[in-house]
C-alpha positions as CSV (number, residue, x, y, z in Angstrom):
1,X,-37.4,-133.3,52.9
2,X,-39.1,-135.6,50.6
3,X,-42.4,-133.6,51.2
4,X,-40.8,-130.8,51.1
5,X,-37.5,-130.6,48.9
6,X,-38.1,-126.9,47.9
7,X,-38.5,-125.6,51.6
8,X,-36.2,-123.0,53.4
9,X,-35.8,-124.9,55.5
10,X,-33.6,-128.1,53.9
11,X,-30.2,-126.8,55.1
12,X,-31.2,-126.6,58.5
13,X,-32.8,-129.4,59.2
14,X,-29.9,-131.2,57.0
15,X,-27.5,-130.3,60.0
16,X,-30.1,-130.9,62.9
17,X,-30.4,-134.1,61.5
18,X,-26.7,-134.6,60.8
19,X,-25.8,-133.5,64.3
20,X,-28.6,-135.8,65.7
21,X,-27.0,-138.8,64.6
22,X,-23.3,-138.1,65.9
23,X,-25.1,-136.8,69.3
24,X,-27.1,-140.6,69.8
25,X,-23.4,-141.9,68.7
26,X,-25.1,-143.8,65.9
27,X,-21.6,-142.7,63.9
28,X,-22.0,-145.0,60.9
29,X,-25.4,-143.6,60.1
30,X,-23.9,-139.8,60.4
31,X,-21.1,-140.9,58.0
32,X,-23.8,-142.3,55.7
33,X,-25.7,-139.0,55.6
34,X,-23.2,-137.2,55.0
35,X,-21.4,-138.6,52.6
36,X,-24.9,-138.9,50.5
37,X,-25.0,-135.5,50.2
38,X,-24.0,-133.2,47.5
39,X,-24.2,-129.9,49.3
40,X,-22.0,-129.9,52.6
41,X,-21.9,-126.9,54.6
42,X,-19.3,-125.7,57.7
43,X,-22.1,-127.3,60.2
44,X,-22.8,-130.3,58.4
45,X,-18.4,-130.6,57.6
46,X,-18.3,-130.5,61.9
47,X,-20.3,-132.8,62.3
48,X,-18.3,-135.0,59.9
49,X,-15.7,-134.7,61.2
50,X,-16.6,-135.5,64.7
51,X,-18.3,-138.3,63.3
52,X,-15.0,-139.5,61.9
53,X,-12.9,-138.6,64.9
54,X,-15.3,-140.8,67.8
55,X,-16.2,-143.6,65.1
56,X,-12.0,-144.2,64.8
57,X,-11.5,-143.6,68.5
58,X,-14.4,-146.3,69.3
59,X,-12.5,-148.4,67.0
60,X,-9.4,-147.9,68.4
């Protein structure tokens, strides 16, 4: 994205990447993501949620 920030890509690899970090359960790094970006789709607001949801669970 760096390379590339123009691509047609961006969105989608946005969520991959989003949905990669809540799927290795590395939840503070997905939360970080996220909540660095300034466009936030329905996929990427899932995996935010989830995110949110096992990180306060794990803490529980």
């Amino acid at each position: 994205m760096i390379v590339y920030p123009t691509s047609n890509y961006v969105t989608e690899v946005r969520e991959l990447l989003s949905q990669a970090y809540v799927n290795a359960n590395n939840y503070n790094k997905a939360i970080e993501y996220i909540e660095a970006m300034t466009k936030i789709n329905s996929p990427i607001d899932r995996a935010y949620q989830k995110a949110t949801l096992l990180k306060g669970t794990e803490l529980f």
